[in-house]
C-alpha positions as CSV (number, residue, x, y, z in Angstrom):
1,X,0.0,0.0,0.0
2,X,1.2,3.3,-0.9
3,X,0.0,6.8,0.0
4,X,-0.3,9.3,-3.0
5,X,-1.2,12.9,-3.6
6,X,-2.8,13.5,-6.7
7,X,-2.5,17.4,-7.5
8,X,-4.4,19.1,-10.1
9,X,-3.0,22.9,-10.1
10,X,-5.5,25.1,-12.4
11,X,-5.3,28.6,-13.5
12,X,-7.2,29.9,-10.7
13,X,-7.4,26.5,-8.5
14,X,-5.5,23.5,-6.7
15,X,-7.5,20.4,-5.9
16,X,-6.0,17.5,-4.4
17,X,-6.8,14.0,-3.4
18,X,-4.4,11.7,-1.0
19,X,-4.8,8.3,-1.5
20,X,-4.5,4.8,-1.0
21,X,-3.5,3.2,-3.9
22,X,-3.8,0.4,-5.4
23,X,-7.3,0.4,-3.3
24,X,-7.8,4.0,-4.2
25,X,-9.2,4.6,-0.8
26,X,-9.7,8.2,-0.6
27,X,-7.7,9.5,2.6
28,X,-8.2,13.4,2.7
29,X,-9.4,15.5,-0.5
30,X,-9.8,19.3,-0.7
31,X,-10.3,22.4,-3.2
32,X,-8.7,25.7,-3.3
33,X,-10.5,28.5,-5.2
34,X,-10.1,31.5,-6.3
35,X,-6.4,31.8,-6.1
36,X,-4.9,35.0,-6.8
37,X,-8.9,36.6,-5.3
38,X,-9.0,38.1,-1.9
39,X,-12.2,35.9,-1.0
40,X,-10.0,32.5,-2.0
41,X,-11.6,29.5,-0.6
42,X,-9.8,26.3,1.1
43,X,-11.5,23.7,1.6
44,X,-9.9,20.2,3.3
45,X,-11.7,17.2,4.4
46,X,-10.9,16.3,8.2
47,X,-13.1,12.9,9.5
48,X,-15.7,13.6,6.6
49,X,-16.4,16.8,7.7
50,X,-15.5,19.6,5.2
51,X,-13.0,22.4,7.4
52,X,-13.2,25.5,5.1
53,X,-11.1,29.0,5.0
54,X,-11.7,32.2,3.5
55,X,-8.8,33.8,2.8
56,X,-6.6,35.5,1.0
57,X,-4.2,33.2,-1.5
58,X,-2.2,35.4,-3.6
59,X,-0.6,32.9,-5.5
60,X,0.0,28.9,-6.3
61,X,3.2,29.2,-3.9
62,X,0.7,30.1,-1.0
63,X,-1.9,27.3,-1.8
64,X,0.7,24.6,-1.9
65,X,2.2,26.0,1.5
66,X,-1.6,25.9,3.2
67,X,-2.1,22.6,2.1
68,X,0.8,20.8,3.2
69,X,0.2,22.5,6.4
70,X,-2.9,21.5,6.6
71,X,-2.3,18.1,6.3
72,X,-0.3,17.8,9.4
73,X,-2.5,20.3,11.4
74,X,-5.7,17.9,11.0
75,X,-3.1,14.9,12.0
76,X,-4.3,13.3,8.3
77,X,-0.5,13.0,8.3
78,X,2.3,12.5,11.3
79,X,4.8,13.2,8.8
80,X,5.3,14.2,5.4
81,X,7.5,11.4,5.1
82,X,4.4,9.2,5.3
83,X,3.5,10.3,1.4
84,X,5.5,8.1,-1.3
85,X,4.7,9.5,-4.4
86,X,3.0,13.0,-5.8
87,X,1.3,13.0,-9.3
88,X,1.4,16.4,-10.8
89,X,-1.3,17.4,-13.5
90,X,0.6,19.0,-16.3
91,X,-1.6,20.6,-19.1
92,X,0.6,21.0,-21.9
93,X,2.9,18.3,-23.3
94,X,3.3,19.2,-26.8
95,X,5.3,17.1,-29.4
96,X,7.3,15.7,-26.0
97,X,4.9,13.4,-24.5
98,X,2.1,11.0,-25.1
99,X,2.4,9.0,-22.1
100,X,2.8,10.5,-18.3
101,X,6.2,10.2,-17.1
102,X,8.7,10.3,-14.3
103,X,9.8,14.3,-12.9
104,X,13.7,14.7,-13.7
105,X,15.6,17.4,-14.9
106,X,15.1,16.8,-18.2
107,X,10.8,16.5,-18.2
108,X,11.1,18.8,-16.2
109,X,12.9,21.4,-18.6
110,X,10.9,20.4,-21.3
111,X,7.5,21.3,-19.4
112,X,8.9,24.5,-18.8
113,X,9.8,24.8,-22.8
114,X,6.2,24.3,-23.3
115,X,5.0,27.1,-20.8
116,X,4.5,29.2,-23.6
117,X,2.4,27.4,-25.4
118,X,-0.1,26.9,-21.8
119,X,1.0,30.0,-20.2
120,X,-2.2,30.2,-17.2
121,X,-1.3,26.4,-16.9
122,X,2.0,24.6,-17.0
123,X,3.9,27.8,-14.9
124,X,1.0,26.9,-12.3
125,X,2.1,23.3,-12.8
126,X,5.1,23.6,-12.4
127,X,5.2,26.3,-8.9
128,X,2.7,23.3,-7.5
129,X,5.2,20.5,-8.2
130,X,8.7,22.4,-6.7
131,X,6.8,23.1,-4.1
132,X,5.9,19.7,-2.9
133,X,9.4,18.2,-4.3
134,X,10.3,20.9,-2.1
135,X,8.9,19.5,0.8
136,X,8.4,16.0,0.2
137,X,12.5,15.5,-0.9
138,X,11.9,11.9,-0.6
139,X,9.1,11.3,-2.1
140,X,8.8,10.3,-6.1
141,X,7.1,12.3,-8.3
142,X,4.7,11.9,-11.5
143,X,4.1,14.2,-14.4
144,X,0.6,13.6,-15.7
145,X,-0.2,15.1,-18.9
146,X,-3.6,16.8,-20.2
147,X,-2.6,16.5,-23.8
148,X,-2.3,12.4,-24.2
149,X,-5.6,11.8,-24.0
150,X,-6.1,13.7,-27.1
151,X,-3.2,12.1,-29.1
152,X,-5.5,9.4,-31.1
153,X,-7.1,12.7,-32.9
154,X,-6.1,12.2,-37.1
155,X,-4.0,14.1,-38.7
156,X,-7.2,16.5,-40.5
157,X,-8.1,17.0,-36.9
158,X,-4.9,18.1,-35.5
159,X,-3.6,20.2,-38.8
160,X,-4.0,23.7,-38.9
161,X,-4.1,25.1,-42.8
162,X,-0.9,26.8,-42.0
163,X,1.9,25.8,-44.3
164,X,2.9,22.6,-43.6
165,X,6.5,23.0,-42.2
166,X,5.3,25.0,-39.5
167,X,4.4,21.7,-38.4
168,X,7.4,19.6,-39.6
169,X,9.5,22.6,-38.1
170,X,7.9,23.7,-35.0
171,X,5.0,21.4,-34.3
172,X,2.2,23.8,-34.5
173,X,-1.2,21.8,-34.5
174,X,-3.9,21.1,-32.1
175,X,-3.0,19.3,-29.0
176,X,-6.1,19.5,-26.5
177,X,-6.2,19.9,-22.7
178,X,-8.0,18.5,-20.1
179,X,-7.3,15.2,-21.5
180,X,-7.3,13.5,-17.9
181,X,-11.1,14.6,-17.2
182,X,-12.1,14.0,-21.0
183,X,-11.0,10.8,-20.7
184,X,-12.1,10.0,-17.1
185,X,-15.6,11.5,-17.8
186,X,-16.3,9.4,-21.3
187,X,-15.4,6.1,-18.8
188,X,-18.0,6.7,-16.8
189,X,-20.2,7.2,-19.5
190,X,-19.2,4.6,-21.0
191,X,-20.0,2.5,-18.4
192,X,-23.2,3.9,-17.4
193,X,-24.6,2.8,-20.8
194,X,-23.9,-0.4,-20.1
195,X,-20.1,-0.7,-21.5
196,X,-21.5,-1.3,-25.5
197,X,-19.3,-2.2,-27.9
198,X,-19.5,1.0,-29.4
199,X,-20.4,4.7,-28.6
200,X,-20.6,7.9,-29.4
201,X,-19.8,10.6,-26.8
202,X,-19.6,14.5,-26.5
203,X,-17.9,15.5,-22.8
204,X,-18.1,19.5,-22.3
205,X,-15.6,20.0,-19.3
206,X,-16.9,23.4,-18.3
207,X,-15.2,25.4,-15.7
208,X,-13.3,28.6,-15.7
209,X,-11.1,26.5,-18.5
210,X,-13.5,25.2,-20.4
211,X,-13.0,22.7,-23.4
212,X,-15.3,19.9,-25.3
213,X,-14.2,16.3,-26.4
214,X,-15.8,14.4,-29.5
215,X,-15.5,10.2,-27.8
216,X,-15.9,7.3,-30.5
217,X,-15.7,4.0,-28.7
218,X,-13.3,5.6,-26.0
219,X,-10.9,7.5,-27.8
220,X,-11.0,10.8,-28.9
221,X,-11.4,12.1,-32.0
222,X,-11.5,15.7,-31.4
223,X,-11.4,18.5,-28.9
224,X,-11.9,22.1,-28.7
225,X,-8.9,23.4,-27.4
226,X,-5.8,23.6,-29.5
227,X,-1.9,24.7,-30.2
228,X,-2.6,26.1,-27.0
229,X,-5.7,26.6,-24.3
230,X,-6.8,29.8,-25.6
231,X,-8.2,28.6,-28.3
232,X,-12.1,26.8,-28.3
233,X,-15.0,27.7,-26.4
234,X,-15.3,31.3,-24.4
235,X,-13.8,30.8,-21.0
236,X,-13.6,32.4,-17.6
237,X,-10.4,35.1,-18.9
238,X,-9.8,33.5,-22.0
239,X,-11.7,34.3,-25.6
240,X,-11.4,30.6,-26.9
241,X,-11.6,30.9,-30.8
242,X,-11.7,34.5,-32.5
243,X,-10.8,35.7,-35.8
244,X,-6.6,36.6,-35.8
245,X,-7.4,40.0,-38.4
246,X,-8.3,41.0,-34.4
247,X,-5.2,40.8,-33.2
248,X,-3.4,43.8,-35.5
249,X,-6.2,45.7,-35.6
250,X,-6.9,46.4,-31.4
251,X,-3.2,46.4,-31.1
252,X,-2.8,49.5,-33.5
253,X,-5.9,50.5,-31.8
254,X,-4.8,50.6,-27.9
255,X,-1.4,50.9,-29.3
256,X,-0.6,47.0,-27.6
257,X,2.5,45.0,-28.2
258,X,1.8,41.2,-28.6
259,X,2.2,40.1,-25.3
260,X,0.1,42.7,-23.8
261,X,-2.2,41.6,-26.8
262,X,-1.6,38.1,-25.9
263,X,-2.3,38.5,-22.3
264,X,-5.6,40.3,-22.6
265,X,-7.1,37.2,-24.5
266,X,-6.1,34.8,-21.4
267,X,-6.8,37.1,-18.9
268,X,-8.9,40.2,-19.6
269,X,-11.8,37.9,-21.9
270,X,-14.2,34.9,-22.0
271,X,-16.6,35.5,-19.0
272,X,-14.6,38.2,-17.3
273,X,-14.4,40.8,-20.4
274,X,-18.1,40.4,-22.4
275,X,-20.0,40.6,-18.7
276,X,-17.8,43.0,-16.8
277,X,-18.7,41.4,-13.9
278,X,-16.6,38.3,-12.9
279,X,-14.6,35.7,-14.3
280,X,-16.1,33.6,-11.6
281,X,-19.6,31.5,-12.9
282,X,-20.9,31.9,-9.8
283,X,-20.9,35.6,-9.6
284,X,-22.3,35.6,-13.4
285,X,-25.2,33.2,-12.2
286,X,-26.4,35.2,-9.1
287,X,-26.3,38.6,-11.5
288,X,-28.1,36.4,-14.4
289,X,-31.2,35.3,-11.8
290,X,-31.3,39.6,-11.0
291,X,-31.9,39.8,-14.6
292,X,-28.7,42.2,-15.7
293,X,-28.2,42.9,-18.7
294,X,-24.3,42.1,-19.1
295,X,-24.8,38.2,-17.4
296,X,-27.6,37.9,-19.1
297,X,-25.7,38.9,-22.5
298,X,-22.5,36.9,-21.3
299,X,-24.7,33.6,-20.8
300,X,-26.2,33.3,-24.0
301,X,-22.9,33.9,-26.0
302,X,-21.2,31.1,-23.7
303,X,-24.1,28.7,-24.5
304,X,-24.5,29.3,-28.1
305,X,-20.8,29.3,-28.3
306,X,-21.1,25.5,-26.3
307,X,-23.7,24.2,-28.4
308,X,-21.8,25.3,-32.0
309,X,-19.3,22.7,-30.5
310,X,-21.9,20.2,-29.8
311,X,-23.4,20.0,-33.2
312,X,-19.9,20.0,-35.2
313,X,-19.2,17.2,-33.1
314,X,-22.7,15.3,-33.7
315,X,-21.8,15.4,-37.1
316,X,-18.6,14.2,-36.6
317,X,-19.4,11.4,-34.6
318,X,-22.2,10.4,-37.1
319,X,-24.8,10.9,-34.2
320,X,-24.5,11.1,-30.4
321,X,-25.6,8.9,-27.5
322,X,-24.8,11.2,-24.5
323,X,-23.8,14.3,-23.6
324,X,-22.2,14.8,-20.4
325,X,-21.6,17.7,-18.4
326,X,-18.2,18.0,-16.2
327,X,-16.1,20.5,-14.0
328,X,-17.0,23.4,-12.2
329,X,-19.6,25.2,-14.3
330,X,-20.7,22.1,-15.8
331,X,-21.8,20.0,-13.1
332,X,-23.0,23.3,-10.7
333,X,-24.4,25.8,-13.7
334,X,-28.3,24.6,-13.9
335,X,-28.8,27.1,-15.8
336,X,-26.0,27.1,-18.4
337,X,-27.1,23.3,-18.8
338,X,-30.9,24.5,-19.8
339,X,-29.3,27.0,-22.4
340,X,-27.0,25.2,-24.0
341,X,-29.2,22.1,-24.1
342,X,-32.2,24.5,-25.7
343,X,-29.7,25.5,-28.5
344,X,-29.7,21.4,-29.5
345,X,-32.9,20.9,-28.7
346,X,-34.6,20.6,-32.2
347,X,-31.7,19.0,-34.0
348,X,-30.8,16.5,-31.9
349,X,-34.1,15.5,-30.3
350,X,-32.3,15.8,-26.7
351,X,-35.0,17.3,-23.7
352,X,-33.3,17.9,-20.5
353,X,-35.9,17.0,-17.3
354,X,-36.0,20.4,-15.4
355,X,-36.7,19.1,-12.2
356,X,-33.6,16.6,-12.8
357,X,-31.4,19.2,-14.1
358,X,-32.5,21.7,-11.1
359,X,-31.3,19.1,-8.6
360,X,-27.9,20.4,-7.2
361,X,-25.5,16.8,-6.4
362,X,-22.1,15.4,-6.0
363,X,-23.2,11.8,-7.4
364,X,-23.4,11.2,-11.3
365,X,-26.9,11.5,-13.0
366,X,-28.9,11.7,-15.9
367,X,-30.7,14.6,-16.4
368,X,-32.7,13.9,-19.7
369,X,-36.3,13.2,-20.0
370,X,-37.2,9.5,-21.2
371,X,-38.1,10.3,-24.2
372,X,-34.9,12.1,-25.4
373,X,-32.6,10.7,-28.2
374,X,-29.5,11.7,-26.3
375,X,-29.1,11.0,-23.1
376,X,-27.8,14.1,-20.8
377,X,-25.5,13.6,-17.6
378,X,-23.9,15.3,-15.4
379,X,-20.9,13.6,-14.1
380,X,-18.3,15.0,-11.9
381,X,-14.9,14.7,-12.5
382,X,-12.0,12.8,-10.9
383,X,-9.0,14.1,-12.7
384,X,-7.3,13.1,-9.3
385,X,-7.7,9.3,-9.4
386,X,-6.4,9.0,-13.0
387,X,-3.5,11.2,-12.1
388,X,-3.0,8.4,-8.9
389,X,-3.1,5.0,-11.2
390,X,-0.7,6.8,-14.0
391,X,1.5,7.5,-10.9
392,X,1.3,4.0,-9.2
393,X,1.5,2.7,-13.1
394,X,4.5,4.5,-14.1
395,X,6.5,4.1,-10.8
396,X,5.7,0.4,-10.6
397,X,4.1,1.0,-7.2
């Protein structure tokens, strides 16, 4: 038996899981939100009873510090010497990796290379894994990559028509994220319609990263996100897809240079930028039931934008039997379910049950009517446990 952490550093979170593994008995799990917000939340579980802190958590090097704490305040832990192995969530893993691997100095350097090309993501990564090597020095530790997942996606699904040796050269093309929830997520589903021989999935991981998975038979033939995870679906900062002629023509506007250009699509857009408001869900929700006019707006661009997704992918799939709803927004945002799920509605034949869908739960459900051709479900993500077998896989534990 071997005790691991799982650690899935976000752009604006940390969740973590410590395990026992093989068993995968859950030991301790926890969130921390809102990192880099005055209002952050930590929440840790201490004898099943959720111990939560409202604070303020500048940064990923803070969050790391407060858990680790944590974990010996509550006694979960006499020691850190007690955890063998840490498996860290890494989003990008470009042309490098299709397969989780060990941390050493040279995986290490090369997840670093590819900060550029996940730059809310693998720098957060990365702070979140020195900081536990830091102080768990005995302990082994696992990269876990978002991209692999999304590696069986064909060659017209990955090309960009750019000229061709930008590939060949520099390995531009579509690589995905969220790979370890996609993948995770269209399991489950898998297995809740009985584990046919064949199937046709479409997982929409929603949260303040957002992306959308096309599933055929358990392997992915295409996702949303791309070279990197700006592109896609409108996010909590981030724009997801917009035509490039934008670029030039704001930055001769506001007079930008392109990393100031660069940085108001991951930071300054998606949810944050069209409402105003927040780049929180939550804060857009409460604002949306007051009936303003900016949530209101923001929440039917971010469905219609969803649904587009959903009906590419249809077609590529040749039909869909399910449509699962994941992360964050996905599996708490009733509301964002109802629109993006009215957007299909006609096409598809898919009718979400209101009273289902209105239903706020931890536990994996279907939220469809009976008579719908697609069945909808909400099913809550365990990027954590996939994170814990790759790390007990690729250690030999």
């Amino acid at each position: 038996m071997s005790k691991i952490i799982a650690v899935n550093a976000g752009s604006s979170s940390l969740k973590f899981q410590l395990f026992n593994m093989p068993e995968e008995t859950v030991i301790t799990s926890g969130n921390i939100e809102r990192i880099g917000f005055e209002d952050a939340i930590f929440t840790i579980k201490v004898n099943g009873e959720k111990v939560k802190t409202v604070t303020s958590i500048p940064d990923h090097s803070v969050a790391v510090k407060m858990l680790l704490e944590a974990l010996v305040k509550h006694q979960i832990v006499a020691s850190y010497d007690e955890i063998d192995a840490c498996g860290h969530r890494v989003v990008q893993g470009g042309p490098y990796f299709s397969d989780s691997c060990i941390v050493d100095a040279d995986s290490e350097a090369k997840v670093e290379e590819l900060a550029e090309l996940a730059p809310l993501h693998n720098p957060a990564n990365l702070v979140g894994m020195r900081a536990f090597r830091e102080a768990l020095p005995h302990a082994k530790h696992v990269f876990v990559f978002d991209t692999a997942f999304h590696q069986t996606m064909d060659e017209e699904r990955y090309l960009y028509a750019l000229p061709y040796e930008y590939y060949t050269k520099y390995q531009v093309r579509r690589y995905g994220a969220h790979g370890t929830s996609h993948k995770y997520v269209s399991g489950r589903v898998i297995d809740l319609l009985g584990n046919p021989e064949h199937s046709k999935i479409i997982v929409c991981h929603l949260g303040n990263g957002a992306s959308l998975s096309a599933v055929k038979d358990g392997q992915c033939i295409d996702t949303s996100m791309g070279f990197t995870p700006l592109a896609g679906v409108m996010m909590g900062t981030r724009s997801g897809d917009v035509d490039p002629s934008i670029l030039p023509y704001v930055m001769r506007k506001e007079n930008l240079n392109i990393d100031e250009m660069l940085n108001v699509l991951n930071k300054k857009s998606g949810m944050l930028g069209v409402s105003g408001i927040s780049s929180d869900s939550r804060d857009i929700e409460e604002a949306y039931e007051k009936g303003d006019p900016a949530a209101l707006r923001t929440s039917h661009l971010y469905a219609r934008i969803v649904s587009k997704f959903i009906g590419s992918y249809f077609v590529e799939l040749g039909g869909v039997d399910a449509i699962a709803f994941t992360a964050g927004l996905g599996e708490n945002a009733a509301y964002i379910r109802t629109l993006v799920i009215k957007d299909v509605e006609e096409a598809l034949g898919v009718h979400l049950d209101e009273e289902l869908n209105a239903v706020r739960s931890g536990d994996e459900r279907v939220i469809s009517t009976a008579d719908s051709k697609v069945k909808v479900m909400v099913i809550p993500t365990n990027e954590e446990v996939m994170i814990a077998r790759d790390t007990v896989r690729i250690l030999g534990l």
